[in-house]
C-alpha positions in Angstrom: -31.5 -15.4 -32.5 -30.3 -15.2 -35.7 -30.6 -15.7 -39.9 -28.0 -17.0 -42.5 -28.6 -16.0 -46.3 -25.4 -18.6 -47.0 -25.2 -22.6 -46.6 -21.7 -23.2 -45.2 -19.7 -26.3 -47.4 -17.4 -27.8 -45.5 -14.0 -25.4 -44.7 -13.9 -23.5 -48.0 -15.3 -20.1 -48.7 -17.4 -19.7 -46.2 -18.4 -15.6 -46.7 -18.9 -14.9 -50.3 -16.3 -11.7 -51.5 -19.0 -9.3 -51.6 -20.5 -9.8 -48.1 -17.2 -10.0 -46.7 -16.8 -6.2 -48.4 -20.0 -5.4 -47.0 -18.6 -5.9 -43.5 -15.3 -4.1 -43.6 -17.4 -0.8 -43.7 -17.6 -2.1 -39.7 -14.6 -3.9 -39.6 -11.9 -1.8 -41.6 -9.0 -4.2 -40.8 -5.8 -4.4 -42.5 -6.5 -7.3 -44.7 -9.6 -8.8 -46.5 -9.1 -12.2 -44.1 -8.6 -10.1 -41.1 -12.8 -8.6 -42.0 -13.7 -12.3 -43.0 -12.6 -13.6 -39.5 -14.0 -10.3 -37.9 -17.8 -11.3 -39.0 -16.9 -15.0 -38.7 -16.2 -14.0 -34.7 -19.5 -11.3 -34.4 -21.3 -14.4 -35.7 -20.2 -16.5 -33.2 -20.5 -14.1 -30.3 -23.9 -13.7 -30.9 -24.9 -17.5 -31.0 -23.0 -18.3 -28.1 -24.6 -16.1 -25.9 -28.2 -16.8 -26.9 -27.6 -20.8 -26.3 -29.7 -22.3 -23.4 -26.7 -23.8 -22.2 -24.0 -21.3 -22.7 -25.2 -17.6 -21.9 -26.0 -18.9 -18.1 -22.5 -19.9 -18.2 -19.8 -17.8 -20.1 -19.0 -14.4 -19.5 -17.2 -12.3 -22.3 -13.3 -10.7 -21.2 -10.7 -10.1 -23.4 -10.0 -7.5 -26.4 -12.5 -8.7 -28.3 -15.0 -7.8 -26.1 -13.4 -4.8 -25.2 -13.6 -3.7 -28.7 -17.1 -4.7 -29.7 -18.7 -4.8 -26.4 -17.7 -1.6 -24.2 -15.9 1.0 -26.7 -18.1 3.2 -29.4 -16.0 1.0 -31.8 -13.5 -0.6 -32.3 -10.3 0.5 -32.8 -7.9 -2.4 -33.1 -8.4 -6.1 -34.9 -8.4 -9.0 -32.2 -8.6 -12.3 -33.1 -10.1 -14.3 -30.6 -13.0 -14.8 -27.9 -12.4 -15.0 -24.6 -14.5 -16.6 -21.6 -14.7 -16.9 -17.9 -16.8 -20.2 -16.6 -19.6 -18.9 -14.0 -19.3 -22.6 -12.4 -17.1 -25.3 -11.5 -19.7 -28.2 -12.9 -18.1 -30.7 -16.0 -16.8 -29.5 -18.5 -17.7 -31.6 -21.4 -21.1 -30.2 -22.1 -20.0 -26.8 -22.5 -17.3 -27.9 -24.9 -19.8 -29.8 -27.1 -22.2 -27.1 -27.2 -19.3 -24.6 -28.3 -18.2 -27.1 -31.0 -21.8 -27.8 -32.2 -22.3 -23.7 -32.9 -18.6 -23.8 -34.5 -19.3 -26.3 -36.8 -23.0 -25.2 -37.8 -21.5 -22.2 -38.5 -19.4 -24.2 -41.2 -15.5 -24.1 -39.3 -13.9 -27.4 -39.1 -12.3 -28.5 -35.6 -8.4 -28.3 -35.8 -7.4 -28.8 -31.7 -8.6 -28.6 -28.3 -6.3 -28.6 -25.1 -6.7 -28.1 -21.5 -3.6 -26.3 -19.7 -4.0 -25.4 -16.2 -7.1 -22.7 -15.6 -7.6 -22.5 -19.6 -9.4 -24.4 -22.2 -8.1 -23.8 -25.9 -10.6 -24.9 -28.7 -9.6 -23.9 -32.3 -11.5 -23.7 -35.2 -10.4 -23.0 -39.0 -11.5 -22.1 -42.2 -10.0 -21.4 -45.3 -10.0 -17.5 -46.0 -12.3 -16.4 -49.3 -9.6 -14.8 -50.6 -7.3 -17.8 -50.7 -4.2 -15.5 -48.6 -4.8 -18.2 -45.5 -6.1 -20.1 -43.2 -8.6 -18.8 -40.8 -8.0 -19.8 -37.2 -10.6 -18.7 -34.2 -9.9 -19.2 -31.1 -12.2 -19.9 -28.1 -10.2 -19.8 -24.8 -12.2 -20.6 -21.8 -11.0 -19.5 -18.2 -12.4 -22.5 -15.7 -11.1 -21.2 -12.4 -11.3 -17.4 -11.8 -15.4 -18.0 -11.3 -16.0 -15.6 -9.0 -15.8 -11.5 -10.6 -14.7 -8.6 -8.6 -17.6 -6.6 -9.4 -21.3 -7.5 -10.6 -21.5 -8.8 -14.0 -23.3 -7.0 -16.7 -24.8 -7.9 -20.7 -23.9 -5.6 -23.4 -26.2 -5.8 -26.6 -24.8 -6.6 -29.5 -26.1 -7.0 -33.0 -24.9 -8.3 -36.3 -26.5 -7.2 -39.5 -24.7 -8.6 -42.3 -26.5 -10.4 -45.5 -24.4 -13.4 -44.9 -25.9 -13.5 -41.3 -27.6 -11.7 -38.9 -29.0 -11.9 -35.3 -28.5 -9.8 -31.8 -28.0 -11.0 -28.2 -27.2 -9.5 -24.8 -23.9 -10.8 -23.8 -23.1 -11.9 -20.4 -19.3 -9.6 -19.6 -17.6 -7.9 -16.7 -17.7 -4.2 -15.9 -14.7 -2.0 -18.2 -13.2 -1.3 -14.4 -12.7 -5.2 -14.3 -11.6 -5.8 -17.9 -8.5 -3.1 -17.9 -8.1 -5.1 -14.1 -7.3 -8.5 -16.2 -5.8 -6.4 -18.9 -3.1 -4.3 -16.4 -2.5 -8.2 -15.1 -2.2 -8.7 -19.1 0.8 -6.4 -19.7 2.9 -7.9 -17.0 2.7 -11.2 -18.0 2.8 -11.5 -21.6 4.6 -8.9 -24.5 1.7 -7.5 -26.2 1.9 -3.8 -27.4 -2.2 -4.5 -27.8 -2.6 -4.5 -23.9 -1.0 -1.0 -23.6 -3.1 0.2 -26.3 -6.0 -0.8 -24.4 -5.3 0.3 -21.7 -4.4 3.9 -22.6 -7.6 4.5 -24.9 -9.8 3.8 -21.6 -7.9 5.7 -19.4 -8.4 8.9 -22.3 -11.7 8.2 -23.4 -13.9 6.6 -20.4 -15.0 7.3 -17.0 -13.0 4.2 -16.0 -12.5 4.6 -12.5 -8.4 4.2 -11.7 -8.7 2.5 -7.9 -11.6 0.1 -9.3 -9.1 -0.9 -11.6 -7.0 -1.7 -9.2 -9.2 -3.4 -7.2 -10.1 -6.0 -10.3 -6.2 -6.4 -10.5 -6.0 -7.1 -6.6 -8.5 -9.8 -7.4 -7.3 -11.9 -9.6 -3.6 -11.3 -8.3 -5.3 -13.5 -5.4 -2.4 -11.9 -3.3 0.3 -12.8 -6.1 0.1 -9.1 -7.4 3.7 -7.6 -8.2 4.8 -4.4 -7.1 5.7 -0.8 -8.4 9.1 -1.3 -9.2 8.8 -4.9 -10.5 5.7 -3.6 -12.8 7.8 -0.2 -13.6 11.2 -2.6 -14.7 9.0 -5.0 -16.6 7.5 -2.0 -18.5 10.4 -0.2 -19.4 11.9 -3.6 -20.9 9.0 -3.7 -23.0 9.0 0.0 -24.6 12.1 -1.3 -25.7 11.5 -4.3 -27.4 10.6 -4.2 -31.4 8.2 -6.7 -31.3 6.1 -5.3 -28.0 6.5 -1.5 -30.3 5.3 -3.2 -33.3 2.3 -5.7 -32.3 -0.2 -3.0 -33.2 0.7 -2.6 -36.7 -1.0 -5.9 -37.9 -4.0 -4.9 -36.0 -4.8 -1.4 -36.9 -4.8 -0.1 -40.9 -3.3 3.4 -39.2 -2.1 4.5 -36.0 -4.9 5.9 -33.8 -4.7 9.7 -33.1 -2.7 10.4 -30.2 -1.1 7.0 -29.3 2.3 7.1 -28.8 4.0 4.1 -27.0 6.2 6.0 -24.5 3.5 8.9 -23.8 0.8 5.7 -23.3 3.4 3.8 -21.1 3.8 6.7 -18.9 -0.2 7.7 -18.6 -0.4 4.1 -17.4 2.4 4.2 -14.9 1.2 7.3 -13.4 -2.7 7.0 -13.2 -2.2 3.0 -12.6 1.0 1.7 -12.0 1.2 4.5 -8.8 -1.3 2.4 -7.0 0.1 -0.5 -6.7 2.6 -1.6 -3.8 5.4 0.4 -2.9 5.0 2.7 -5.5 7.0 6.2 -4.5 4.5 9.9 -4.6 3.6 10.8 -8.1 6.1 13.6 -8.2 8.8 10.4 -9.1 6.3 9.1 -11.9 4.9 11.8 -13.7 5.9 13.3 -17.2 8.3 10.1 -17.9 10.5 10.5 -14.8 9.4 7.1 -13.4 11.8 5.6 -16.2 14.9 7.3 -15.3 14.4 4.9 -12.1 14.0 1.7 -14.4 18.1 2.4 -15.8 21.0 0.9 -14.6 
């Protein structure tokens, strides 16, 4: 359940200044709309997974819930919530009960669209400060219904003066999330996903062959090999954009992240499980990339 000390009017100024400050003791992102969308999204979690309709069928994934659910705290800004349908059953109720808490909440509706496996549903607000537009993002996953391991709820509680509540919400174990979030870092150019990935391999008990297992699974026998994920890597630490997607998300480096040095934990504890990969005397301490040059 949950409490608001704030009526929401229409898109504009939803979080007064001085709660939004009030959050960013939590949420120390880089920009004063970056902590405004921050509560706007722990608000949202929360009321999403205490709806009849919707905790029996959405499970948390993503970085958001990597950052807020599984890790001490979090570490990086993300911008979004990700779900994973539990059913195959209509849609339209699910989407209506999502757009109900959105718009109670006091977002206005900007798009919805359908594309393969995902359902996009976007939300905006106008930032306090006046800088920009807020945009959330609900993405909902309608096929891969069935996890790799057991499901489990993480509590999770927001105590804010512009609104607070607590829920247990429905997610996947961390093994399964850095699964979807290896698959991640093949397919799209996100610096974030290596980021991820490298902070649970230092600082959890994350388990490296469950991992791969999760990956296998939603692979669905499509999963690429050593030397395809090793090229598509090494491309990557190479790219500007893939080195500089962190920097919007984090107000300073972490400790101890370097790109390369990250890219190479994750090629040798990960990528050396996956098909064809050669012994880990050809991976380790960065030698896997002299195989990546032509």
């Amino acid at each position: 359940m949950g409490t608001s000390n704030q009526r929401c009017c229409g898109a504009r100024r939803l979080i007064p200044r001085a709660q939004i400050t009030e959050w960013a003791a939590r949420a120390p992102w880089p920009t004063e709309a970056d902590v405004e969308q921050d509560l706007i999204l722990s608000r949202l979690m929360v009321q999403i997974a205490n709806d009849e309709l919707l905790r029996d069928e959405l499970a948390m994934r993503g970085g958001t819930c990597l950052h807020k659910l599984h890790l001490p705290q979090p570490l990086r800004y993300s911008e979004d919530l990700d779900y994973v349908r539990r059913t195959h059953s209509g849609i339209k109720p699910y989407m209506a009960a999502l757009r109900k808490i959105a718009i109670d909440v006091g977002l206005v509706e900007h798009s919805f669209l359908q594309v393969g496996q995902m359902v996009h549903m976007v939300f905006v607000t106008e930032s306090t400060d006046g800088s920009r537009r807020i945009r959330i993002d609900i993405e909902m996953n309608v096929r891969e219904t069935e996890p790799c391991f057991e499901r489990t709820n993480r509590n999770y509680k927001v105590s804010s003066t512009w609104w607070s509540g607590e829920a247990d919400i429905p997610t996947f174990q961390l093994d399964e999330l850095m699964g979807t979030k290896l698959r991640a870092l093949y397919q799209r150019s996100k610096g974030r996903d290596l980021f991820d990935l490298w902070h649970v391999l230092i600082e959890s008990e994350a388990n490296d062959e469950r991992i791969i297992q999760a990956f296998n699974h939603y692979m669905q026998g499509g999963a690429f090999t050593y030397s395809d994920f090793a090229g598509n890597l090494a491309e990557k630490l190479a790219d500007r954009d893939f080195a500089g997607d962190l920097n919007d998300l984090v107000t300073a480096t972490p400790a101890g992240y370097e790109l390369v040095a990250a890219a190479d934990l994750v090629m040798e504890r990960l990528a050396s499980r996956l098909a064809h990969a050669p012994g880990l005397d050809a991976i380790r301490d960065g030698r896997w990339r002299a195989s990546t040059k032509t």
